[in-house]
VOGU-3710 file (C-alpha; in Angstrom, 3 decimals, decimal comma):
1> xxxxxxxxxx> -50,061/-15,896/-48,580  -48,391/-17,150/-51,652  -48,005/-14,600/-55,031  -50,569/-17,301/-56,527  -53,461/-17,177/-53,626  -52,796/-13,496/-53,948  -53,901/-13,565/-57,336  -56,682/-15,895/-57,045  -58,126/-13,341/-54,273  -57,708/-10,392/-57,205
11> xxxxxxxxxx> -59,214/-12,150/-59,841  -61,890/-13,433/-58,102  -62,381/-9,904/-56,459  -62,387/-8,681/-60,446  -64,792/-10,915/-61,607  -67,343/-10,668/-58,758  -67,176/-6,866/-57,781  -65,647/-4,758/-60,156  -67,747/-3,262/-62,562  -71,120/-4,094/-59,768
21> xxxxxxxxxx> -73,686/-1,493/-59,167  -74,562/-2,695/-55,681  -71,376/-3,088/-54,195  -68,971/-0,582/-53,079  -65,390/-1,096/-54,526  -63,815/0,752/-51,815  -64,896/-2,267/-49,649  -62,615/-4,715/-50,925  -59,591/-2,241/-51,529  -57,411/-4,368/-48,539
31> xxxxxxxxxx> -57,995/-7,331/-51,113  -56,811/-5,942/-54,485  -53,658/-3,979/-53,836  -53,714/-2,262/-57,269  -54,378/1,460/-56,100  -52,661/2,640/-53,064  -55,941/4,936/-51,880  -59,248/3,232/-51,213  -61,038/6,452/-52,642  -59,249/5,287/-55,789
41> xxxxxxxxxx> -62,514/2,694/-56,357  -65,317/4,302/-54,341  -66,451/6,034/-57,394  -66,814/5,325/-61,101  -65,359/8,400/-62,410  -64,239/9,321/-65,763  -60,937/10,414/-66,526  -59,800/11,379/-70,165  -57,025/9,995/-72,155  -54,596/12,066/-73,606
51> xxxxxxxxxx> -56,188/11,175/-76,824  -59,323/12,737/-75,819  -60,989/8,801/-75,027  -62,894/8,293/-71,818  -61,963/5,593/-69,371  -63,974/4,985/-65,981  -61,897/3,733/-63,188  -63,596/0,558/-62,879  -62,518/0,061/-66,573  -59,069/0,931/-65,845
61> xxxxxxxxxx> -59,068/-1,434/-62,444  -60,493/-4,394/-64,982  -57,717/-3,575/-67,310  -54,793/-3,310/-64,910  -56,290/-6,936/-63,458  -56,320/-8,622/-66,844  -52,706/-6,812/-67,861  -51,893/-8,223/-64,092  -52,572/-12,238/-64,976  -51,232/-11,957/-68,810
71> xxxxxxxxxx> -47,723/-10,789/-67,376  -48,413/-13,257/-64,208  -49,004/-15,971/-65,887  -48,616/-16,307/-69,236  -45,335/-14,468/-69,235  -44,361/-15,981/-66,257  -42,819/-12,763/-64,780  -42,227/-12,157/-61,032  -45,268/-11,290/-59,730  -44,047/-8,234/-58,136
81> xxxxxxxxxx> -42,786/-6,948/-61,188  -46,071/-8,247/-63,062  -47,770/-6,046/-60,078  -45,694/-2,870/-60,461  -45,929/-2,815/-64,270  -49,787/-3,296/-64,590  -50,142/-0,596/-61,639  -47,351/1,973/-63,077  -48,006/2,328/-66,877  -50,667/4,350/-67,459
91> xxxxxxxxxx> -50,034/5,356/-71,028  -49,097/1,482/-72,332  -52,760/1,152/-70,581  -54,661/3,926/-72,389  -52,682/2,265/-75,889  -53,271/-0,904/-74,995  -57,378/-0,192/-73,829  -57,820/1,882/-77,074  -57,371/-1,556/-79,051  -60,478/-2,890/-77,577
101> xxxxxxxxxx> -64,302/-2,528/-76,949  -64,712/-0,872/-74,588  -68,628/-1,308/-74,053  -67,659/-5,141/-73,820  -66,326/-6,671/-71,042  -62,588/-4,676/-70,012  -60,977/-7,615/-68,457  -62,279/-10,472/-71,216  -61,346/-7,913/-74,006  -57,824/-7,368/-73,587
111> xxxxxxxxxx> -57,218/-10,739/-71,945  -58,236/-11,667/-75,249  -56,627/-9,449/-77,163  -53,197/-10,136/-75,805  -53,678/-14,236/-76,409  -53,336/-12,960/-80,385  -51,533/-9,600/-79,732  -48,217/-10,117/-78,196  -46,802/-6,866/-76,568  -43,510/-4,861/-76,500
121> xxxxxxxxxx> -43,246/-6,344/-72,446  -39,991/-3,184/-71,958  -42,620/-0,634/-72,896  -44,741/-1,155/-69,527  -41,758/-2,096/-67,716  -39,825/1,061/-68,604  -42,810/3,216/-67,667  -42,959/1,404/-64,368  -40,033/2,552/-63,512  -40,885/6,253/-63,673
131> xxxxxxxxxx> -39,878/7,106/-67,586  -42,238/8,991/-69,818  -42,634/7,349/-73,390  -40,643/10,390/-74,961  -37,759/9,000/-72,562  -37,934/5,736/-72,867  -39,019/5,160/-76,396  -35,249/5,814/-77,604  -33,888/2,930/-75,018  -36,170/0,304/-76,263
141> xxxxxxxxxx> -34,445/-2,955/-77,520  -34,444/-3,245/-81,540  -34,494/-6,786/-81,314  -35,991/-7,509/-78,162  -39,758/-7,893/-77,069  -40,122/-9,996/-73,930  -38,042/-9,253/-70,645  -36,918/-12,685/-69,953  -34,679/-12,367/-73,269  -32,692/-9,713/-71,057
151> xxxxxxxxxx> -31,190/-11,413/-68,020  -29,233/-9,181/-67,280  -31,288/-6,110/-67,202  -33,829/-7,860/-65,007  -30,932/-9,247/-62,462  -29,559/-5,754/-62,210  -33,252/-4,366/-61,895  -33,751/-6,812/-58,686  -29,955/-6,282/-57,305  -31,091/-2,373/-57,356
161> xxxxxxxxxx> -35,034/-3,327/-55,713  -33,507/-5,510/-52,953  -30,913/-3,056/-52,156  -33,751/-1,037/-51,417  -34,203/1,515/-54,457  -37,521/2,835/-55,194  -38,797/1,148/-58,388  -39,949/4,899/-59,543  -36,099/5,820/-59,613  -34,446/3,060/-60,858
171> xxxxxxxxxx> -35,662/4,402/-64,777  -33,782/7,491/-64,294  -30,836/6,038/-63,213  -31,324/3,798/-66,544  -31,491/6,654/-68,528  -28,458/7,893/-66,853  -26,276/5,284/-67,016  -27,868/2,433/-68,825  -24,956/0,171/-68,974  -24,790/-0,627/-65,410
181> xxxxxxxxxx> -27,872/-2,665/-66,394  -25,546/-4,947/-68,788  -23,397/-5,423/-65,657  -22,663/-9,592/-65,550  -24,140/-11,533/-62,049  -22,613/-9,936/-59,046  -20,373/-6,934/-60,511  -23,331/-4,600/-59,142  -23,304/-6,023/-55,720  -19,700/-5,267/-55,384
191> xxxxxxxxxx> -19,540/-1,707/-56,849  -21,989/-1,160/-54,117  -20,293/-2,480/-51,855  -17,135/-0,829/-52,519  -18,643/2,259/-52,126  -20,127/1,110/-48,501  -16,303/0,659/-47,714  -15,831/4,160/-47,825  -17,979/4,702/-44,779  -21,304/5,447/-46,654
201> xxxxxxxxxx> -24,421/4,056/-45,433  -26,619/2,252/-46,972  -29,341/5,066/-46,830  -26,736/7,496/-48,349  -25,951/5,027/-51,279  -29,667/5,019/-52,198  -30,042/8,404/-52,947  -26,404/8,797/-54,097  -27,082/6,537/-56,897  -30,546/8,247/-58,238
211> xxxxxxxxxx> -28,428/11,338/-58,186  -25,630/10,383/-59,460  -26,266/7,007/-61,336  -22,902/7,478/-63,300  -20,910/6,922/-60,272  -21,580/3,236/-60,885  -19,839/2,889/-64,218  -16,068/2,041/-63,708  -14,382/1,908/-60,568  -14,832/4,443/-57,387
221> xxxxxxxxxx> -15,364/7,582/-58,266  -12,207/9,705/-57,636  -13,644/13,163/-57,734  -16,038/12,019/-55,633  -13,812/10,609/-53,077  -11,998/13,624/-53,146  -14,964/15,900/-51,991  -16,325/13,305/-49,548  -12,603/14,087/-48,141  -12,264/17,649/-48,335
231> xxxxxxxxxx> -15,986/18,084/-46,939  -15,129/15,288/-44,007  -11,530/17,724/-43,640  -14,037/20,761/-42,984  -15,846/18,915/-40,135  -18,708/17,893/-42,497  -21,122/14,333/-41,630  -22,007/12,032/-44,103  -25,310/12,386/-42,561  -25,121/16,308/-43,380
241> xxxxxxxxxx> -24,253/15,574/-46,944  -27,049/12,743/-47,375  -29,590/15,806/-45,395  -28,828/18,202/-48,907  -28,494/15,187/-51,383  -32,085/15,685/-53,977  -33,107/12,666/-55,761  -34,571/14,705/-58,010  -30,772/16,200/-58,930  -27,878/15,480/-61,345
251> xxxxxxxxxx> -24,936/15,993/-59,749  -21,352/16,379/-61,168  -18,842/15,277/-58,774  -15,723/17,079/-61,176  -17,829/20,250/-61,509  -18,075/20,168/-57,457  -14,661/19,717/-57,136  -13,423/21,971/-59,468  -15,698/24,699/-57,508  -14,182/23,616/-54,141
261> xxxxxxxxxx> -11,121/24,023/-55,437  -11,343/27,200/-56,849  -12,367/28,889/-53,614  -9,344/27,328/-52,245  -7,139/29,032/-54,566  -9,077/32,244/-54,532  -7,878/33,534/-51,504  -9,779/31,359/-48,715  -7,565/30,090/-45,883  -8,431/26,963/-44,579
271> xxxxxxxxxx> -10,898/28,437/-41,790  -12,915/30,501/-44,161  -13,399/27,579/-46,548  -14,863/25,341/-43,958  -16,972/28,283/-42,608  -17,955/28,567/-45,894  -18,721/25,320/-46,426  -20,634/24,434/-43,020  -22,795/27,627/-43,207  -24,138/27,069/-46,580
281> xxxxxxxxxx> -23,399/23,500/-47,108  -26,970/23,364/-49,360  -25,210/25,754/-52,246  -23,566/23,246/-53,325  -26,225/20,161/-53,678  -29,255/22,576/-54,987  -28,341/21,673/-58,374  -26,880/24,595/-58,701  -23,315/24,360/-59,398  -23,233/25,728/-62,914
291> xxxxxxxxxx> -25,007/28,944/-61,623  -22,572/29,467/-59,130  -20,455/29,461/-62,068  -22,438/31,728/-64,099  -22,405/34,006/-61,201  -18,866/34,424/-60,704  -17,982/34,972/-64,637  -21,133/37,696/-64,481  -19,780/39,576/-61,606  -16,071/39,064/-62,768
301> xxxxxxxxxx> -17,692/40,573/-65,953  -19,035/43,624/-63,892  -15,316/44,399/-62,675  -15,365/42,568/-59,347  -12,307/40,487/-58,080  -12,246/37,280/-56,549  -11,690/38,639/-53,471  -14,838/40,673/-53,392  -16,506/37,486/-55,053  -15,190/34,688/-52,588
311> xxxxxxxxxx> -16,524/37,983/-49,811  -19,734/37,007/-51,673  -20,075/33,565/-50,796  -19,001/33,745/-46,890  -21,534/36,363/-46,126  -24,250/34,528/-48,433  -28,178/34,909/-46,862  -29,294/31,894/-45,521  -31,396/31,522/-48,765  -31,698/28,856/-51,926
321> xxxxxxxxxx> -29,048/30,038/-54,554  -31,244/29,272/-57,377  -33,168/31,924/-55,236  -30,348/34,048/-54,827  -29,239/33,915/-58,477  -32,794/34,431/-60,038  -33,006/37,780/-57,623  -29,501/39,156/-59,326  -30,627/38,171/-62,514  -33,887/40,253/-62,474
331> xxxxxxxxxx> -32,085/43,196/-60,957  -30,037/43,459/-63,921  -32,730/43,109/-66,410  -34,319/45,947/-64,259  -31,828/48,179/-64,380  -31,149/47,314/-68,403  -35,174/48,104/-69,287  -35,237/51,165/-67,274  -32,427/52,253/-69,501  -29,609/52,484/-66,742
341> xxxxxxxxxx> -26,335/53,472/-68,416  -23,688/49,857/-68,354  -21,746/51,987/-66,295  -23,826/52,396/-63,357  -25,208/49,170/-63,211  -21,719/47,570/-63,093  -21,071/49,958/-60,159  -23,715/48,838/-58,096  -23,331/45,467/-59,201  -19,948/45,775/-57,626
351> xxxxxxxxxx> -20,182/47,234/-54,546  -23,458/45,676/-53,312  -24,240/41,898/-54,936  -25,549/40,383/-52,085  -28,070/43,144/-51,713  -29,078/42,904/-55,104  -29,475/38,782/-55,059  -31,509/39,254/-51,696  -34,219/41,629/-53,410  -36,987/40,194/-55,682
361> xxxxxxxxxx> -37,893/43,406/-57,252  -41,219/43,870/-58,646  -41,993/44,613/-61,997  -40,781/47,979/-63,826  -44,276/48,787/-65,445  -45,628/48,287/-61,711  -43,166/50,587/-59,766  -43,476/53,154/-62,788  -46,892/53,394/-61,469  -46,239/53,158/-57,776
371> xxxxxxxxxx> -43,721/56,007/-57,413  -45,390/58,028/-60,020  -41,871/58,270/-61,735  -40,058/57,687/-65,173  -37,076/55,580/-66,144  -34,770/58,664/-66,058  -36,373/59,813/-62,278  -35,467/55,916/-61,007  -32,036/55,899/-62,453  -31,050/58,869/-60,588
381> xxxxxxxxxx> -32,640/57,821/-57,187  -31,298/54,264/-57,404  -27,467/55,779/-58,597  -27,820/58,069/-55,194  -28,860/55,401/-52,993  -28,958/51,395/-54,370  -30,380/50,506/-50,908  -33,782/51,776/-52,196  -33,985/48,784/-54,507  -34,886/47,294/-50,817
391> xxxxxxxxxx> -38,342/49,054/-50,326  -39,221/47,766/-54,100  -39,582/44,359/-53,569  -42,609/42,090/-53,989  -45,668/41,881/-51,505  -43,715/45,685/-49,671  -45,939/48,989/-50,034  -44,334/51,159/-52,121  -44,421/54,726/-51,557  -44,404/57,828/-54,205
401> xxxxxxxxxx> -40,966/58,859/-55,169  -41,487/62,290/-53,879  -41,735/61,115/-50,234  -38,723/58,915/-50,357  -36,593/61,935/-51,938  -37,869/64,247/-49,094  -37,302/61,584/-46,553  -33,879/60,561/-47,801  -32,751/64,440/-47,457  -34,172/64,745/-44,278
411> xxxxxxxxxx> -31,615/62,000/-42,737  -28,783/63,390/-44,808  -29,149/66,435/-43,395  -29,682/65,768/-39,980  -26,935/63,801/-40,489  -24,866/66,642/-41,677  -25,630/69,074/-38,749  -25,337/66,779/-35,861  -21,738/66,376/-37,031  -21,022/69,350/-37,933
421> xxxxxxxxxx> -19,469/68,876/-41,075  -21,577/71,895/-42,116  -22,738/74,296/-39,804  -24,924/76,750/-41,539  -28,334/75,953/-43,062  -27,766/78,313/-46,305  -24,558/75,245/-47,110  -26,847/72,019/-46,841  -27,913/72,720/-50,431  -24,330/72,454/-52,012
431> xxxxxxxxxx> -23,306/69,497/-49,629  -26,581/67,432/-50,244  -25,377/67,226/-53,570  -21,409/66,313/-52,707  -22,726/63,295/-50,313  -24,686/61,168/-52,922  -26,578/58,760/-51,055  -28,664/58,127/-47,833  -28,134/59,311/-44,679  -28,901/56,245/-42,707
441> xxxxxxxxxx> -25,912/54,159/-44,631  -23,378/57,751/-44,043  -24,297/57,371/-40,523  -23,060/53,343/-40,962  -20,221/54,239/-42,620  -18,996/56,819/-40,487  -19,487/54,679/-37,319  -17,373/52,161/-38,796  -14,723/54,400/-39,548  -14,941/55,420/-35,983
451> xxxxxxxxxx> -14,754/51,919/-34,684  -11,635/51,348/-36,297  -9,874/53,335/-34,130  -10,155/57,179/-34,702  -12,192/59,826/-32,615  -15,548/61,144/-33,948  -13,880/64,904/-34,802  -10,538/63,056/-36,760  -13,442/61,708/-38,919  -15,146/64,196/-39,391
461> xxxxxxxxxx> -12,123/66,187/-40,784  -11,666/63,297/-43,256  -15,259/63,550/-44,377  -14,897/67,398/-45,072  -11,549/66,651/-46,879  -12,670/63,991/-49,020  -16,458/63,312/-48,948  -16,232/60,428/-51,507  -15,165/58,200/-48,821  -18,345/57,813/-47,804
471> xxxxxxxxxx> -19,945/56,638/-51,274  -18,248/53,070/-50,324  -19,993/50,376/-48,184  -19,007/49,502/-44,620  -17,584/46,047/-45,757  -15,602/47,676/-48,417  -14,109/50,209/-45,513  -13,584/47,425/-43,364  -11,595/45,663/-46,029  -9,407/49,244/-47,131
481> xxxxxxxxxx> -8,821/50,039/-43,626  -7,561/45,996/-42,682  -5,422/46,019/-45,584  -3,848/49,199/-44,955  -2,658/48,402/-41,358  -2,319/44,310/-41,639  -0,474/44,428/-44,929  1,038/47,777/-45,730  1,850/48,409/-42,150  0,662/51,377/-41,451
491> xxxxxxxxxx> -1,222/52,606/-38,560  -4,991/53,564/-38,983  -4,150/56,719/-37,825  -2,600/57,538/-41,498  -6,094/58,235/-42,585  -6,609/61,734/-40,696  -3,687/62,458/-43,224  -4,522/60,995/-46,156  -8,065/60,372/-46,137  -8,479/59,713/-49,882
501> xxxxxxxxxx> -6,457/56,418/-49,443  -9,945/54,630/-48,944  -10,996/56,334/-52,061  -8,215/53,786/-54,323  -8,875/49,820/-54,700  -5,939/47,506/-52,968  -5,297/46,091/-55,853  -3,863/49,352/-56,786  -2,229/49,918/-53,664  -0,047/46,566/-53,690
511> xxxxxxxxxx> 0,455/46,566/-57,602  2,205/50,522/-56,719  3,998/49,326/-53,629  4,752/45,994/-55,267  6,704/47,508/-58,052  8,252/50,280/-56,379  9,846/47,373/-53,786  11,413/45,622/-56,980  12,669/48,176/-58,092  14,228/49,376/-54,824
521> xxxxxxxxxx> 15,460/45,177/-54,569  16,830/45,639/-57,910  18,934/48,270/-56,802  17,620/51,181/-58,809  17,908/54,808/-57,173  14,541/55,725/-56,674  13,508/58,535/-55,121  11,890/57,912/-51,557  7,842/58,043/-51,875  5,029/58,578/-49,433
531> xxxxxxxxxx> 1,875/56,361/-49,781  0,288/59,086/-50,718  2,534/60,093/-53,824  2,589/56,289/-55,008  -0,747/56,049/-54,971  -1,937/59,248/-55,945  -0,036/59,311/-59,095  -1,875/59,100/-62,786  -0,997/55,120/-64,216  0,916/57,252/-67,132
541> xxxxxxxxxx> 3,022/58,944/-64,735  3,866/56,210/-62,258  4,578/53,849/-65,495  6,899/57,125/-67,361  8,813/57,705/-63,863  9,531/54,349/-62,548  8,125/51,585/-64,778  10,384/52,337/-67,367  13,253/53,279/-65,534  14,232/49,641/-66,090
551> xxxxxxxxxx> 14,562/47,650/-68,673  12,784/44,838/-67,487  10,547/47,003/-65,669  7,455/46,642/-68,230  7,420/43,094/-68,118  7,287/43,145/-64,404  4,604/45,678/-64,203  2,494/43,259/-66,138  3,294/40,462/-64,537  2,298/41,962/-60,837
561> xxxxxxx> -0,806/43,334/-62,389  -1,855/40,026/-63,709  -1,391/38,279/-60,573  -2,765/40,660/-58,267  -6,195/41,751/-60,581  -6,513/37,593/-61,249  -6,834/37,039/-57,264
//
């Protein structure tokens, strides 16, 4: 059926149903393909303007009809487009329907009123296109009413339809990137095309350019070509990519880059970046690239180290990162209004981030009431153990502080005993105190202490000699002990000796054993060191004993630190 039998079938469905009392609209809904859902016209109800002005739906379907035939055939625009813009433009309709009468006839009314009334034709076409008149009113033409004056914007407008873009979208990319719509006949076609060449289907393109409408202006994109390759280097599909791709995103091709590049500088080898990057591919396409920004300068702010951050990111929870970042966010304002000291909170910001951004704590009014405590009460319990922050969370059952205390010593203690590190009841008072936190994580810890090597009673002599060691979370012992034997070279067995080495960051480590090699390379007599001595010594002492013992010493010393802390 031709566009014009089409119409005559609409109009004459308008004039001899609509606004009947005897016949049921929703039984000529396959003729007038206005409304998408029948139930749209099985009922005359009233909906309500913004203004406040009530409009039946038969009134509306009479007014979309009439707006229908004016664009149809007095402005001789392409029916389809006629179609979409009398279907998709509600508020030009409520403007244009509060011009008329409307107890008169709907259809006769504004049919009239636009013989004598000529309107603004981009207004309904913008809308159709899925702008709001707050977005659109700043993009209409100051010299321009009718469409056909803009040949360009309407051949661009159909290049984008036929390629197969929803009309709905096609405004945002508009507001995006409005020039593309000035583009002369063909130049459109080929940018498209040129972007097809680089193995991107035509699917992929679609929602590629609602996303990312600027990637049209100029020629191929280079930052974008330069993530397609290091995301194809990884092991990554196009079809992957196009999976995590929103239409309802902005996406900055530089920022992405910029982000992929800075984990590869950060200290991830090539394995760990494509683990990264095939694990939790959708981090980086949630719209959330500037968060993951934020997130790194907040913990960096905190005292963590790229290192620990890019840690972070490979064992990220298979969760959103908006998620994720909205879950760290609360926990600090948590800790802030229950008066934590800036201290603390950076502590257990540090050593346990990924805990923290998995929790979505309840409210601090609410737990005050649930564990029957103050802020001072929560402070302590949450310094001696952050995993409680875990039983806090929304829709758990939250039990009265008292019981979690009691319960909390009870594991400690058992703890204690069963390995003997204290052997008399009338001592579990004094050691309670010296192991600050729960005994289900000590019993973690010390397993993985174990499982690097040494027997159950070597540990346990380490743990009497320096209980602090056990304050630290498995991945951060994991991390110490690796470092000591794959980069300092020693053997694991050190620790029964020296069991306070995991109690000192690596950076410290290599910035002491850095230097002291220099120095040694510069061939300055320095007395011989153990680990222990260069690590164990104050910063004012190491820097008074062998910093300065050369002239250019200093200058070194700073230079190491800043390279090492920067990583």
């Amino acid at each position: 059926m031709t566009h014009f039998g089409k119409f005559i079938i609409f109009k004459w469905v308008s004039s001899n149903f609509v606004g009947s009392n005897k016949t049921r609209l929703s039984s000529i809904v396959s003729l007038f393909n206005i409304a998408e859902n029948p139930r749209f016209y099985s009922t005359k109800r009233i909906v309500q303007t913004e203004n406040g002005q009530s409009i039946s739906t038969v009134s509306r379907t009479e007014a979309q009809v009439a707006l229908l035939e004016y664009l149809y055939f007095t402005r001789n625009i392409q029916f389809t487009d006629a179609e979409n813009m009398s279907k998709n433009s509600p508020h030009f309709l409520e403007k244009l329907l509060a011009k008329v009468d409307m107890d008169a006839d709907i259809g006769q009314s504004i049919t009239r009123f636009l013989c004598f009334h000529p309107i603004n034709e981009f207004e309904p076409f913008f809308e159709s296109l899925g702008l709001k008149p707050h977005d659109y009113n700043p993009l209409l033409p100051r010299d321009l009413m009718f469409l056909c004056d803009d040949g360009l914007l309407l051949e661009n407008y159909h290049v984008m339809c036929n390629y197969g873009i929803a009309r709905s979208k096609i405004g945002k990319i508009y507001k995006e990137a409005t020039e593309v719509f000035g583009y002369d006949y063909g130049v459109l076609a080929l940018k498209l095309k040129a972007y097809e060449e680089l193995g991107l289907s035509q699917s992929f393109m679609i929602k590629l350019v609602v996303c990312s409408p600027y990637l049209l202006i100029g020629e191929v994109n280079a930052d974008f070509i330069k993530v397609l390759e290091i995301l194809r280097k990884q092991g990554v599909a196009i079809s992957r990519i196009e999976e995590h791709l929103s239409e309802k995103s902005s996406y900055d091709w530089s920022k992405l880059l910029s982000l992929l590049n800075l984990f590869g500088h950060a200290g991830y080898n090539e394995e760990q970046l494509g683990g990264l990057i095939s694990q939790h591919l959708g981090i980086f396409f949630e719209d959330s690239v500037d968060r993951i920004y934020l997130l790194i300068g907040f913990l960096l702010k905190f005292g963590s180290t790229m290192n620990q951050i890019c840690s972070v990111f490979l064992q990220f929870p298979q969760m959103k990162f908006e998620e994720f970042f909205s879950n760290l966010r609360n926990c600090f304002l948590f800790l802030n209004e229950i008066r934590m000291e800036a201290r603390e909170i950076q502590n257990i910001f540090c050593s346990d981030p990924l805990m923290l951004g998995s929790c979505r704590l309840k409210k601090p009014n609410t737990l005050r009431l649930a564990l029957h405590a103050a802020d001072k009460r929560m402070c302590k319990v949450i310094q001696e153990n952050p995993q409680i922050l875990k039983k806090w969370v929304m829709g758990s059952k939250v039990e009265r502080l008292q019981n979690l205390i009691l319960k909390s010593r009870m594991l400690k203690t058992k703890f204690l005993l069963d390995l003997g590190i204290v052997d008399d009841s009338n001592e579990i008072g004094k050691a309670v105190k010296v192991f600050r936190g729960s005994g289900e994580k000590f019993q973690e810890r010390f397993d993985c202490i174990v499982e690097a090597g040494l027997s159950r009673k070597d540990v346990c002599e380490m743990i009497k000699a320096s209980p602090q060691i056990l304050r630290h979370t498995k991945d951060v012992l994991e991390m110490k002990i690796d470092f000591l034997v794959n980069n300092v070279g020693y053997p694991v067995s050190y620790l029964v000796t020296f069991p306070s080495y995991l109690n000192f960051t690596t950076q410290r480590v290599e910035l002491r054993l850095a230097m002291y090699n220099w120095l040694k390379d510069q061939g300055k007599s320095v007395s011989m060191l153990s680990l222990r001595s260069l690590i164990s010594l104050s910063d004012k002492r190491f820097i008074d004993e062998y910093v300065n013992s050369h002239p250019r010493g200093p200058q070194i010393w700073q230079d190491l630190k800043k390279e090492i802390y920067d990583e």
